[in-house]
N, C-alpha and C positions, 0 to 999 in steps of 0.2 A: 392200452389202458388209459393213458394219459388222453387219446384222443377221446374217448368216451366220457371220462370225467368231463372234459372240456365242453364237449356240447350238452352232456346233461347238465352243467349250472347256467350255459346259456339259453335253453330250453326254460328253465325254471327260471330263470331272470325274465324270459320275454313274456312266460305265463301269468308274472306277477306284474308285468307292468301293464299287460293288457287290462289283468282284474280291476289294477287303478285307475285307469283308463274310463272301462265303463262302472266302475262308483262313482268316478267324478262324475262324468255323463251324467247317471239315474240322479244326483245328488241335484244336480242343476236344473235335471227339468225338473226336479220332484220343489226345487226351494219357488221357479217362475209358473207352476202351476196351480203353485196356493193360496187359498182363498183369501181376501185381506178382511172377510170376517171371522169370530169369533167362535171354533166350534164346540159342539155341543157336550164336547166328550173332553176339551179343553179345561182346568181347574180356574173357572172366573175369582180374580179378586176385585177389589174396590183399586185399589191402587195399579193394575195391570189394565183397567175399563179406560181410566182416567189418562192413565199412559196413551193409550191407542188413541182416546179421542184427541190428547192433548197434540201427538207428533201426527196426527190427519191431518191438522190443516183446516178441521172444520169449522174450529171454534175460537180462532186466533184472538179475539180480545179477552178471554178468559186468562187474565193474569196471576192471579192467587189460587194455592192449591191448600186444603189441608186436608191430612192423611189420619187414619184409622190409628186411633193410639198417643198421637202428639197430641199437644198441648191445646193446639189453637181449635181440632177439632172436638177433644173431650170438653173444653171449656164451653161450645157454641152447642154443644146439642140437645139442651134440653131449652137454648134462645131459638133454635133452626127446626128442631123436628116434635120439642115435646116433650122429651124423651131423655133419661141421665143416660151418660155414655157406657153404663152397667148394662143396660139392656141393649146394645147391639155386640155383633160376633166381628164384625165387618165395618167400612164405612167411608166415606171418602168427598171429599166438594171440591171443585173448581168454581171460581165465581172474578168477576171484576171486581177490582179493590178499591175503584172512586167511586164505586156505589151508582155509578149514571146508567147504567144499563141492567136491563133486567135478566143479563145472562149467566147460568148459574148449571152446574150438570152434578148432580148428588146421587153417591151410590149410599145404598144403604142393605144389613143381611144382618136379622134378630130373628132368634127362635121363642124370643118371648112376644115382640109389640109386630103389630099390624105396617109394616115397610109400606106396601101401597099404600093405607091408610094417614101414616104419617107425613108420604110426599105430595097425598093430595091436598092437605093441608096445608101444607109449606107453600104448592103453588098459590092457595088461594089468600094467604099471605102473604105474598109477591105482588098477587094481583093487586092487593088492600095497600100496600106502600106506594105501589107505582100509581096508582088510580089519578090521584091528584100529585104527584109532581112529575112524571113522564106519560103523558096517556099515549104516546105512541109507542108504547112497550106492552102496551097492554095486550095487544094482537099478537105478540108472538109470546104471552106468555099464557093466553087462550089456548094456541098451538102447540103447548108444549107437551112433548110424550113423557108417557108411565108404562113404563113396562120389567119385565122381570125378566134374568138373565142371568143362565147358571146357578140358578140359587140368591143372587142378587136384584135387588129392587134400582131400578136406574130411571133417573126423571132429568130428562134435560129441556132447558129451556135457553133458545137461539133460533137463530133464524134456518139452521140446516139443521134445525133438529132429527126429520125425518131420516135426512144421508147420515149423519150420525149413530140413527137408530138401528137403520141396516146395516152399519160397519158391524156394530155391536152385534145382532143379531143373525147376522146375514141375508 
């Protein structure tokens, strides 16, 4: 009896460590198989867009962030888009803080105002500051994408805007 006990809990010890075995496995390729964009079935926010683009790497002079809700973004959004911070649901900006560069990445997600509409505005307000005190910003901010993402409006302006864009959208 004793003998049967015995190999039936080692039986079920070696069942169980196998099963851990291959979940680590399945765990590991399933974490080095995934995509490093953003999928479609994934719950986009402003501050998780901003995240990704901020630890890519692709926008490293982007020093200043303000976040959906705080102070410094409710206070700049009817100076940035237009618009009182009542009318968006979402929302979010990275930009350079010494103002020398025209790089700037703005999420925006309103059920009431026009998101496209407002960040084409904003770029062509970019373009009207830089015009006469950096005109070599002016091409990448010609270049700069608009596009919607998850429910989110996302306009970036840099020089890898396009690699940016595919992070975000895949």
């Amino acid at each position: 009896m004793k003998k049967i006990y015995r190999t039936s809990v080692l039986i079920i010890a070696a069942v169980m460590a196998l099963s851990l075995c291959a979940c680590g496995k399945s765990d590991e390729t399933k974490d080095s198989a995934a995509p490093a964009s953003v999928s479609e079935t994934e719950q986009l926010t402003a501050a998780g867009i901003l995240d990704k683009l901020r630890d890519s790497g692709l926008c490293p002079q982007l020093d200043e962030r303000a976040d959906f809700g705080g102070d410094v973004f409710t206070n700049a959004c009817e100076k940035l888009y237009g618009e009182p911070p009542e009318k968006f649901t979402d929302g979010g900006i990275m930009f350079v803080s010494s103002g020398a560069s025209a790089d700037e990445i703005s999420v925006l997600s309103s059920t009431d105002a026009d998101c496209r509409q407002l960040l084409e505005d904003r770029k062509q307000r970019r373009y009207k500051d830089f015009e006469g005190y950096a005109p070599a910003e002016l091409e990448k901010i010609e270049k700069a994408r608009i596009f919607s993402a998850g429910g989110l409006w996302v306009m970036i302006i840099s020089d890898n805007a396009e690699d940016a864009e595919k992070l975000i959208t895949g």
